[in-house]
N, C-alpha and C positions, 0 to 999 in steps of 0.2 A: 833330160835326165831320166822321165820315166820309160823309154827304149834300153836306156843302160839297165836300170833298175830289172829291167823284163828281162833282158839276158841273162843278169846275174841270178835271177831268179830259176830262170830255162836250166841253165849250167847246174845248181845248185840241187832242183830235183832231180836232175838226169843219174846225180851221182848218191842219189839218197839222204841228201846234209839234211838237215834241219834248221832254222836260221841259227838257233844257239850253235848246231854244231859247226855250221860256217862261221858265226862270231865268234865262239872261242880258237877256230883253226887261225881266223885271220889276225887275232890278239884285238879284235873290237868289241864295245858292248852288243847285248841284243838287239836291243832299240834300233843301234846306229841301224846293224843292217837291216834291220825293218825298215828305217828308214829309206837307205837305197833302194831296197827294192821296192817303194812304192815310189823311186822319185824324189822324194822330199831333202835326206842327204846331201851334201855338199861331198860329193866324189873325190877327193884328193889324189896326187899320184900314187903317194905315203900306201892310203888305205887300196887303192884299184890294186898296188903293187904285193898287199897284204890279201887282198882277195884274191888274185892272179895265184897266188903260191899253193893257197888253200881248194881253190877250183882246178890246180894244175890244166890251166887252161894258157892259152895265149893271148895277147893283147887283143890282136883284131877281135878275137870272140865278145868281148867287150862291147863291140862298136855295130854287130851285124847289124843291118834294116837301120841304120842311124846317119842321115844325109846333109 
């Protein structure tokens, strides 16, 4: 989980968010995605699909360097 968290993270500065402004794009609290991105979060499809939206990224990006 903390590979994913590190993506979400890569993705999320690339595009200028701030975690508020990814957690409110994705309808999550702050925390949560604090959490993801250190790792700690329980990544659901629910929420990856709600981050997906907001990073207007693609699945795989999700997953890069993740074996």
């Amino acid at each position: 989980m903390v590979k994913l968290g590190r993506n979400v993270r890569r993705m999320r500065t690339a595009l200028g968010f701030t975690q508020t402004q990814l957690a409110n794009s994705a309808n999550i609290h702050p925390r949560y995605a604090q959490k993801i991105e250190r790792g700690k979060g329980n990544a659901t499809l629910c929420l990856l699909l709600g981050l997906k939206r907001a990073l207007k990224c693609q699945w795989k990006d999700f997953f890069i360097d993740i074996q």
